[in-house]
C-alpha positions as CSV (number, residue, x, y, z in Angstrom):
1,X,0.0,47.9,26.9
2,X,-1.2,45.4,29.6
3,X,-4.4,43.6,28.7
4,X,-7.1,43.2,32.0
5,X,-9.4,40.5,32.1
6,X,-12.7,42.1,33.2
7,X,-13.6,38.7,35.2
8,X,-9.8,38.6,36.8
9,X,-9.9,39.3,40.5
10,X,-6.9,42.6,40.9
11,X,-3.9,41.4,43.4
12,X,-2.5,44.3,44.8
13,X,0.8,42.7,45.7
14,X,1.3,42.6,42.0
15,X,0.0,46.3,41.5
16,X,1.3,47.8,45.1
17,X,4.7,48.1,45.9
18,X,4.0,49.1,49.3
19,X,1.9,45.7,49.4
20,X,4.3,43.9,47.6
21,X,6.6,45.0,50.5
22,X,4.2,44.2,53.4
23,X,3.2,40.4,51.6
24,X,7.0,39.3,52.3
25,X,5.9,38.5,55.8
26,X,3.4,36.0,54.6
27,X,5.8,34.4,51.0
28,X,5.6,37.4,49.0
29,X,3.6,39.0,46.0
30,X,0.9,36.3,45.1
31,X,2.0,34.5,41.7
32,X,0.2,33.6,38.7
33,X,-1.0,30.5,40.0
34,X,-2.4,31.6,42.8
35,X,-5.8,30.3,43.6
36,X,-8.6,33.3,45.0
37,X,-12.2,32.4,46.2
38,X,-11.2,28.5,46.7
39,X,-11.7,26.7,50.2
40,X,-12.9,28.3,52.8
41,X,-9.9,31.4,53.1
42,X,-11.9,33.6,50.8
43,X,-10.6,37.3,50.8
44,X,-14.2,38.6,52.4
45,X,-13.5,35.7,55.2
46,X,-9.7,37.0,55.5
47,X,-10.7,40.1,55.9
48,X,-13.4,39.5,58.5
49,X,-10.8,37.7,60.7
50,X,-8.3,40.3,60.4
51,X,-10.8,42.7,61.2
52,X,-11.7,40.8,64.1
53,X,-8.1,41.0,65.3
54,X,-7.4,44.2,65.0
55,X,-10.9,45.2,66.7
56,X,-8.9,42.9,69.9
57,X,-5.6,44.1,69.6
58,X,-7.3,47.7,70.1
59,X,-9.3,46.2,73.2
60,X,-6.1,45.2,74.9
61,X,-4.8,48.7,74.0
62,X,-8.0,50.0,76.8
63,X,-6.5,47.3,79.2
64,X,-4.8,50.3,81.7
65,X,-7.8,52.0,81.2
66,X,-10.2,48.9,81.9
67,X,-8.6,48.0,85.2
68,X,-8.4,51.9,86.5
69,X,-7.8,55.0,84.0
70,X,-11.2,55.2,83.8
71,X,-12.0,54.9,87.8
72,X,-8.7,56.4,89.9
73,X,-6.7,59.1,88.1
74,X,-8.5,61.3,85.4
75,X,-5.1,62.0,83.8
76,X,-4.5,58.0,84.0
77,X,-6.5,57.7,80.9
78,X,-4.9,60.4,78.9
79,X,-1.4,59.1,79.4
80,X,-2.1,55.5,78.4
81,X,-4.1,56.9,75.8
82,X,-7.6,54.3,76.5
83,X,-10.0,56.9,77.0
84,X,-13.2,56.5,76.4
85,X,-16.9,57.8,76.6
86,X,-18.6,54.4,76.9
87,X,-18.3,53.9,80.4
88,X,-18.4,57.4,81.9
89,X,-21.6,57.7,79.9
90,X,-23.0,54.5,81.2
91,X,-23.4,56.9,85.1
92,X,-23.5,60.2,83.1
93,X,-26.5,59.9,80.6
94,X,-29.0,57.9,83.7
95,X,-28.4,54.1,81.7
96,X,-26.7,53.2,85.5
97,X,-30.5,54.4,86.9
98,X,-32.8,53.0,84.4
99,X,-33.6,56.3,82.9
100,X,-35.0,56.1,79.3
101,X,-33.6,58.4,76.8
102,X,-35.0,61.3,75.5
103,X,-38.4,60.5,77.4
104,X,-36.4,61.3,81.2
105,X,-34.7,64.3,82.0
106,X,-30.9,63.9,83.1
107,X,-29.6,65.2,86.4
108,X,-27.3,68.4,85.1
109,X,-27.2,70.8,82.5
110,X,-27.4,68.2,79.9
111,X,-30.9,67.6,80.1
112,X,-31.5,64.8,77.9
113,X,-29.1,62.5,75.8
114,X,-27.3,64.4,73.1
115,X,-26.8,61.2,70.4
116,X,-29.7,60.4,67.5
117,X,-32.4,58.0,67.7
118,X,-30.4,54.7,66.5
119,X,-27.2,55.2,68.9
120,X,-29.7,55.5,71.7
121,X,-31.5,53.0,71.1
122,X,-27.8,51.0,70.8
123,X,-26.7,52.5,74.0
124,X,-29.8,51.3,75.7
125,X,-30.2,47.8,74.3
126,X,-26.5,47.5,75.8
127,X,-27.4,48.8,79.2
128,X,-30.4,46.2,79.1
129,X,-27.6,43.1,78.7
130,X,-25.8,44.8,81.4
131,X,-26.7,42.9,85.0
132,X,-27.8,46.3,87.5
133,X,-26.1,44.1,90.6
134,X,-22.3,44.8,91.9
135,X,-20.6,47.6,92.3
136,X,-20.8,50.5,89.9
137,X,-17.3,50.4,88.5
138,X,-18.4,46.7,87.5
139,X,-21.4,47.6,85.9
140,X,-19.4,50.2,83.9
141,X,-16.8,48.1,83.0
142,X,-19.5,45.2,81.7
143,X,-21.2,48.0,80.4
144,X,-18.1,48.9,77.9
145,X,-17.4,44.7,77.5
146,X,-21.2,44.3,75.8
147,X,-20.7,47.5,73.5
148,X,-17.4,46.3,72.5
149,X,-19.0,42.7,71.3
150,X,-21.3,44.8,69.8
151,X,-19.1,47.0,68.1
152,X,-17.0,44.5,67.1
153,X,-19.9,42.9,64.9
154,X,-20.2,46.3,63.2
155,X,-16.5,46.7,62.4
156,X,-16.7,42.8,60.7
157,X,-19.9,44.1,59.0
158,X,-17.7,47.6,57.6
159,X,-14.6,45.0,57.0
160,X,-17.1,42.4,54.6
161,X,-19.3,45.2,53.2
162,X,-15.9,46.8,52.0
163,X,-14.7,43.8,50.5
164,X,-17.3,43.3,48.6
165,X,-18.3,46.8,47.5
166,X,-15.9,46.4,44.5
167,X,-16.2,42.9,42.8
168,X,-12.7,42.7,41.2
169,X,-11.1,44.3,44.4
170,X,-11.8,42.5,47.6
171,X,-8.1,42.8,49.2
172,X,-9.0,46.4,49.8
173,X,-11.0,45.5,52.4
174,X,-7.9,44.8,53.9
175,X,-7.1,48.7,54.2
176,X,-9.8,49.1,56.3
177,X,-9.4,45.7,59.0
178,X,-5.4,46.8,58.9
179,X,-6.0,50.7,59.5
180,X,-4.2,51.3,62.8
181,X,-7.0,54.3,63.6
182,X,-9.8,52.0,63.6
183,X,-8.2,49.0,65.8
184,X,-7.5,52.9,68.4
185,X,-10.5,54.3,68.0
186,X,-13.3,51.4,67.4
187,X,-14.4,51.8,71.1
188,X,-14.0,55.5,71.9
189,X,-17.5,56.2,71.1
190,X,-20.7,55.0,68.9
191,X,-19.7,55.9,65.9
192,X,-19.3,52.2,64.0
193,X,-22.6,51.7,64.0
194,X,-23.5,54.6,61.5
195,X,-20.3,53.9,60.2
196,X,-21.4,50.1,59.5
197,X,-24.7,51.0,58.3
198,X,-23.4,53.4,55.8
199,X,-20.9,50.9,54.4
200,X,-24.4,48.6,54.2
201,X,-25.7,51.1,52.0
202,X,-22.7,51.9,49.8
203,X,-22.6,47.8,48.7
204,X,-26.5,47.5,48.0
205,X,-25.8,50.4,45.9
206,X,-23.5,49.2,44.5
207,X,-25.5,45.9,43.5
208,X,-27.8,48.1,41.5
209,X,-30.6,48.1,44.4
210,X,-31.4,52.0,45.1
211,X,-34.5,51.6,47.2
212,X,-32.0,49.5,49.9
213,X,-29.6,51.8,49.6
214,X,-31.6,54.9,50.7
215,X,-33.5,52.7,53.4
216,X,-29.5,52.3,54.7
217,X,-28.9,55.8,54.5
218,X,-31.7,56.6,56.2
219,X,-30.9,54.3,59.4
220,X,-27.4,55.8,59.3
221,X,-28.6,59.2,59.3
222,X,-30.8,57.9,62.2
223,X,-27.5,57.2,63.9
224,X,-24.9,59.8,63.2
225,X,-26.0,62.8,60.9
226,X,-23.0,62.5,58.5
227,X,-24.3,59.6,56.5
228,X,-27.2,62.0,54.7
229,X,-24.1,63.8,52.9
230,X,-24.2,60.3,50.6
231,X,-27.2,62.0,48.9
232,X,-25.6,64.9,47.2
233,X,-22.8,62.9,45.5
234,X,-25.7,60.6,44.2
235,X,-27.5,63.8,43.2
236,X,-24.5,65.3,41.2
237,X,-23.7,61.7,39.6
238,X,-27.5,60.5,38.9
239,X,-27.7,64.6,37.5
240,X,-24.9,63.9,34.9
241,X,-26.1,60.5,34.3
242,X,-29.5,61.4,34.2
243,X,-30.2,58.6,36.5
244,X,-33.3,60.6,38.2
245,X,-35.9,57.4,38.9
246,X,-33.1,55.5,40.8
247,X,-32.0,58.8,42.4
248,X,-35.4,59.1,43.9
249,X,-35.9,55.7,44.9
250,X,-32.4,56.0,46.9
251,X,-34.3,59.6,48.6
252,X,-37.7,58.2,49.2
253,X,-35.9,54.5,51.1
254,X,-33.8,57.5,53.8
255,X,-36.9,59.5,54.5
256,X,-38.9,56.9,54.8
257,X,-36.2,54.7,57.1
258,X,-35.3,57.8,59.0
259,X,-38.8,58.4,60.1
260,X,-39.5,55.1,60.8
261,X,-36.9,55.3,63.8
262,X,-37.4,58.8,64.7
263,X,-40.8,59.4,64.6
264,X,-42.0,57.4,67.5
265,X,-39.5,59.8,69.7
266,X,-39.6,63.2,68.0
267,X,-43.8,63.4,68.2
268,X,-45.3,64.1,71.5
269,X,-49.2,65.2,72.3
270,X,-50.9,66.6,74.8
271,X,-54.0,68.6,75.1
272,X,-52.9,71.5,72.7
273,X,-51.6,69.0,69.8
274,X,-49.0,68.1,68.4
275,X,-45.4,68.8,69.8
276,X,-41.8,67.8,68.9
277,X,-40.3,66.2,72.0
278,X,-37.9,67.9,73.5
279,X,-35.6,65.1,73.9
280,X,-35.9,64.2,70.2
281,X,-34.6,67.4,69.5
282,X,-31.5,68.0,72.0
283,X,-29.0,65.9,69.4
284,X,-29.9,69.1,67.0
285,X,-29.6,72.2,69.4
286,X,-26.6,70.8,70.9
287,X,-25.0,70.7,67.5
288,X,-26.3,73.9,67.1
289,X,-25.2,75.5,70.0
290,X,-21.9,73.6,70.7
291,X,-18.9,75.6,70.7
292,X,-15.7,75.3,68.6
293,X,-13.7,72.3,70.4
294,X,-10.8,70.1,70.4
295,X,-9.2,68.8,66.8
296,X,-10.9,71.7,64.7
297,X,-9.1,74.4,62.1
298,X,-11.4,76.8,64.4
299,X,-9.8,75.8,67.4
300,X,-6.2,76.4,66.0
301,X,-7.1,79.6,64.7
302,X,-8.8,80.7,67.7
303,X,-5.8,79.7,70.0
304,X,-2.8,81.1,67.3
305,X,-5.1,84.5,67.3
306,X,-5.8,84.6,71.0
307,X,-10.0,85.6,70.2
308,X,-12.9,83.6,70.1
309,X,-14.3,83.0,66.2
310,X,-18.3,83.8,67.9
311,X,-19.2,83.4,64.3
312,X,-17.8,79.8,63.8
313,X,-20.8,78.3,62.7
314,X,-21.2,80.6,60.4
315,X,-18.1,80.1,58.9
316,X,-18.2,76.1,58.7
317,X,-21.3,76.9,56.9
318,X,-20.1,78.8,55.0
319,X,-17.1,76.7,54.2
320,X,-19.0,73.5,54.1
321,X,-21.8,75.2,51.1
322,X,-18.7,76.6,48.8
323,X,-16.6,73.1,49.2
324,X,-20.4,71.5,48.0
325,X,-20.0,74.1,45.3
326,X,-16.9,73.0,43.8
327,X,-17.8,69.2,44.1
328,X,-20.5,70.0,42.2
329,X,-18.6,72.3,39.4
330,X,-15.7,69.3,39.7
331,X,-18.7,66.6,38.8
332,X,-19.9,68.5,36.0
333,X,-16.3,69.8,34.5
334,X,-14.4,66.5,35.3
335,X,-13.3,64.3,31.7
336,X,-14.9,61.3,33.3
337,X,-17.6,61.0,35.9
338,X,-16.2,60.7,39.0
339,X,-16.7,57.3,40.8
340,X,-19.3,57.4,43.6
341,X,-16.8,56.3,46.1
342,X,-14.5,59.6,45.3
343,X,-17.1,62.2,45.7
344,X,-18.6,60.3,49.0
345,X,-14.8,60.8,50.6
346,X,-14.4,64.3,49.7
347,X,-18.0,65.4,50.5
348,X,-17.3,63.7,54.1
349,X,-13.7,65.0,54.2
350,X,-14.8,68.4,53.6
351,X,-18.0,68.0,56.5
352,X,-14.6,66.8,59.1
353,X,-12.9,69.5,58.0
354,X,-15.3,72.6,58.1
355,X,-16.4,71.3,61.5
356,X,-16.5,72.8,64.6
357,X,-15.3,70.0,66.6
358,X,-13.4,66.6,65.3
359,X,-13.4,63.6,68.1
360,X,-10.2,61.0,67.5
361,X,-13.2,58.7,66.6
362,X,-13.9,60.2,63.6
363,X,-11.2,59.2,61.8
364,X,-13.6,55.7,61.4
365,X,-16.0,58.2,58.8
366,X,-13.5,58.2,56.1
367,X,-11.5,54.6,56.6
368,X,-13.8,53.0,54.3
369,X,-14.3,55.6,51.8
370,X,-10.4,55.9,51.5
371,X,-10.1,52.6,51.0
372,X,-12.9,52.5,48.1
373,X,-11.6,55.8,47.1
374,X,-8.0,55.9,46.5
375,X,-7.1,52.0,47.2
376,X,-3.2,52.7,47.1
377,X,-1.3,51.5,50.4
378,X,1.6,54.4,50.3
379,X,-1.5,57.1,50.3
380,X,-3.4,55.4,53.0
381,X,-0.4,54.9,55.6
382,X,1.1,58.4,55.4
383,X,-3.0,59.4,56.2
384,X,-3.4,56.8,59.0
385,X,0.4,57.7,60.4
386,X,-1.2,61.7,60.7
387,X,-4.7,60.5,62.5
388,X,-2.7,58.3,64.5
389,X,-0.4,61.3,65.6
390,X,-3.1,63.3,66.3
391,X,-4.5,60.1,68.0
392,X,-1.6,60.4,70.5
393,X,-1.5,64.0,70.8
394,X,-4.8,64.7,72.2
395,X,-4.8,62.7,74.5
396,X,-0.6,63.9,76.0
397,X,-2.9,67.4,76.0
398,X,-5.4,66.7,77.8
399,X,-3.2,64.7,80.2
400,X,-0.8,68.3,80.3
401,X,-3.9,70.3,80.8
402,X,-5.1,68.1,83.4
403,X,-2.1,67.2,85.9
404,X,-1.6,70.5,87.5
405,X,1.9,72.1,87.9
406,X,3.2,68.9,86.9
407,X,2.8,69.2,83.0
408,X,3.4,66.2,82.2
409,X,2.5,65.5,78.4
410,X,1.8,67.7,75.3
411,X,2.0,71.7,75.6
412,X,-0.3,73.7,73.3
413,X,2.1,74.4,70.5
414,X,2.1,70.5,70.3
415,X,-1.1,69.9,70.6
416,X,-1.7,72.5,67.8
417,X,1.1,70.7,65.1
418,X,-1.0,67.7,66.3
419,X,-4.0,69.3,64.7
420,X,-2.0,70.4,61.4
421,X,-0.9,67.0,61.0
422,X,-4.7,65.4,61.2
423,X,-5.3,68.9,58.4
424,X,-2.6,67.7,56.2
425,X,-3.0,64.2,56.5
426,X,-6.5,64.6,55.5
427,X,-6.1,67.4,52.4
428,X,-3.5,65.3,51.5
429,X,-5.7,62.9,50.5
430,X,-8.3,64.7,49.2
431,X,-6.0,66.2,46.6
432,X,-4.6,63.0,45.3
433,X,-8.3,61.7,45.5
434,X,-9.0,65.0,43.2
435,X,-6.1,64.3,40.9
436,X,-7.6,61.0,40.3
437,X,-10.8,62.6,39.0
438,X,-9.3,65.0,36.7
439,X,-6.6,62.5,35.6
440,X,-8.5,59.2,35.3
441,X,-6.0,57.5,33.7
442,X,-4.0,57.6,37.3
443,X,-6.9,56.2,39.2
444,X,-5.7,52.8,40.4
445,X,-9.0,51.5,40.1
446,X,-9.9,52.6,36.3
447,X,-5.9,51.4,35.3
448,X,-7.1,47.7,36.1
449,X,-10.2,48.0,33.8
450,X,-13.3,49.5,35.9
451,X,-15.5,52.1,35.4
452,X,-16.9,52.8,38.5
453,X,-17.5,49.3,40.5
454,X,-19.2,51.1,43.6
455,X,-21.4,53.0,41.3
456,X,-24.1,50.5,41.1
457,X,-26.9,51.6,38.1
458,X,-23.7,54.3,37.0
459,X,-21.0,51.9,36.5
460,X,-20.9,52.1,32.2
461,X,-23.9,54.5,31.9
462,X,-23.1,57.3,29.2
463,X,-23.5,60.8,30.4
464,X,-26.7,62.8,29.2
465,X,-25.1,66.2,31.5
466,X,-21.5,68.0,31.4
467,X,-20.1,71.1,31.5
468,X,-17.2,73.1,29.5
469,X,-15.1,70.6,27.9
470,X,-15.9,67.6,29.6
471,X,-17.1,65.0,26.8
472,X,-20.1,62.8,26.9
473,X,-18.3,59.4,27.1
474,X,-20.9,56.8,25.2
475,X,-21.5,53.3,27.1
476,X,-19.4,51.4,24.4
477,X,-16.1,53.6,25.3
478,X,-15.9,52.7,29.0
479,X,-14.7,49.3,27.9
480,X,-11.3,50.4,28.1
481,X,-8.2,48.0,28.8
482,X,-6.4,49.1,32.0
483,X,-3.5,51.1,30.3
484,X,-5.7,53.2,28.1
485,X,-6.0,56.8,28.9
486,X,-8.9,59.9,29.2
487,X,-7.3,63.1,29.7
488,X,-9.5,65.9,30.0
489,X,-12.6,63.8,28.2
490,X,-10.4,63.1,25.2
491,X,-11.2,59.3,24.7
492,X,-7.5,57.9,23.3
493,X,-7.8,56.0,19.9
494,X,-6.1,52.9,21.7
495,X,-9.3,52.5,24.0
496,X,-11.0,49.0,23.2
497,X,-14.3,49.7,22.2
């Protein structure tokens, strides 16, 4: 048995033989003299700078797109795989005419932007820095240059916020500045901002500051709607740690956040009172009334059974409520409380996966959260190689789909194996993820000491709730060395106490 110093920072070249592997390109596995957190090449700064790099190299991956994909040649975009929504959006949603979201109506059927309070206010604050003189393909193209700055300052706040999330842990950060889908899909759409604010509220949670936490939550939400799922883990692991003041701390800090930034846009008056704007409100009827679309399990098995699912949201509810109910029964049931960084990733991971639609940029939702989750580099790769094939497939469909009697690019049956892949890739995951919770003694972060170093007020705090055979660990029997074993809430003799 393998002692772990509680203080000792983990090296995952001496843990990981997949990073073992990948460290030969820089002088190998780190020894036991090596020096971390001296000088000024800290991991967090590392980590930033890859980050950084990878946010460029993905940047010069738009290049064909930059210079015309996105001007001459719809099918241009598809083929050199560049596409996105930042630029056609900067004409489309009235930013190119001054309009003011959700206040002006858009030319169109759209009406009013479709995106929440805090991305519109992004998008706007962009088209403000962009200058309104030149041609319009400039303007677009400067338009899509200031978000990417932009962006790139929220993928080196993810990159840092990961880092630091679990003390003991930093290199996993490096997961998330290496992970080939964000460097791809950093600048597809918006979607780093909520993604950034949520990894905000993750590390002041973990820092044991609940009331910071929910105000990040709630600007996230205000973003992108996925970041509110963070309150039902917290509710299941505050429940069976009876952690019920900092639980509503975390609540109050998002409701109060959120309405902060939406209430200013979602109440109108006139004469006859008090309305809520219709703008406000389009981001929640168009998810609403959207129809099943590109990337979701609907879409395959609408297209392999030749009929429209009309009840599809239905059934992603559906879904989505009886996934929530086995998180819940695995919380309660599991021999050791699951770490707050697990049950975020496979609340998300179930939300992609019941969803009507999944864009290529959502992949950036769960980069973080697998990388806090399950910090193993074999795991993470084979996930990243299937988002990055689906990545590539998409786009050779639409390019088949869109050049005629040419059909040059993915046919359907690909495009569908495309879709399986993203699937598996993802379950795949969530089931080692789910292993790790029933099995803590083969959750890489637990063998090298922890409890649950993302967990904030959790990490160490006895249980006061479980279910069936689960066993109320006591504070004292956490302490455990990294080789000791709970199997099914049996703590082993051999645990340090």
């Amino acid at each position: 048995m393998t002692s772990v110093r509680q203080d000792e920072p983990v090296r995952p070249t001496r843990r990981d033989d997949v990073a073992a592997a990948g460290s030969e390109l820089f002088g190998g596995p780190a020894g036991r003299r090596a020096l971390f957190g001296t000088g000024w090449w800290t991991p967090v700064r590392v980590i930033a700078l890859v980050a950084i790099g990878m946010f460029a190299l993905g940047m010069v991956q738009k290049l064909p797109c930059y210079e015309s994909g996105w001007f001459f040649g719809a099918t241009s975009q598809y083929t050199h795989a560049c596409y996105s929504d930042i630029p056609h959006l900067y004409t489309g949603r009235g930013f190119a005419d001054g309009l003011i979201p959700y206040f002006d109506k858009l030319p169109g059927d759209m009406e009013y932007l479709e995106y929440p309070v805090l991305t519109g206010v992004f998008m706007e604050v962009a088209s403000w820095m962009t200058p309104h003189g030149g041609s319009i393909q400039d303007r677009e193209q400067i338009y899509w240059l200031v978000n990417a700055g932009m962006l790139l300052a929220c993928a080196a706040v993810l990159a840092v916020c990961v880092a630091r999330t679990h003390r003991r842990r930093p290199w996993d950060g490096l997961l998330v500045a290496l992970a080939p889908a964000l460097a791809l899909t950093a600048t597809i759409n918006w979607d780093l901002l909520a993604v950034a604010l949520t990894a905000v509220a993750m590390l002041t949670w973990s820092r044991c500051r609940p009331l910071a936490a929910g105000v990040f939550i709630g600007l996230a939400t205000a973003a992108k709607l996925y970041p509110v799922l963070l309150l039902g883990p917290l509710l299941l692991l505050c429940w069976r740690a009876g952690r019920w003041q900092a639980y509503g701390k975390t609540v109050a800090g998002a409701v109060a956040a959120w309405l902060v930034v939406n209430a200013p846009v979602m109440i109108t008056h006139d004469a006859s009172g008090f309305h809520i704007r219709e703008g406000w409100a389009k981001f929640y009827t168009f998810s609403q009334e959207r129809p099943i679309d590109f990337g979701s399990i609907w879409l395959l098995i609408s297209q392999r059974t030749g009929s429209p699912l009309e009840d599809a949201n239905t059934y992603a509810t559906l879904l989505m409520l009886l996934g929530c109910g086995a998180l819940a029964l695995l919380t309660f049931y599991a021999p050791r409380r699951p770490r707050f960084a697990q049950l975020v990733f496979l609340v998300v991971a179930l939300f992609i996966v019941t969803n009507k639609v999944y864009s290529p940029q959502y992949v950036l939702w769960l980069i973080p959260l697998a990388a806090l989750a399950r910090p193993r580099w074999r795991d993470f790769l084979i996930w990243q190689a299937c988002e990055v094939m689906y990545f590539l497939g998409i786009w050779l469909y639409l390019a088949y789909t869109g050049n005629g009697d040419k059909h040059q690019g993915l046919p359907l049956e690909g495009y569908q194996l495309a879709i399986v892949l993203h699937l598996a890739g993802t379950l795949y995951l969530c089931a080692v993820v789910v292993r790790d919770v029933l099995m803590p003694e083969r959750d890489v972060v637990r063998k090298d000491g922890d409890d649950d170093p993302s967990g904030g007020l959790l990490d160490h705090a006895p249980d006061v709730f479980v279910l069936g055979q689960a066993q109320r660990v006591p504070r004292h029997a956490l302490q455990f060395e990294g080789a000791a074993e709970l199997r099914w809430g049996v703590a082993r003799d051999s645990a340090r106490r």
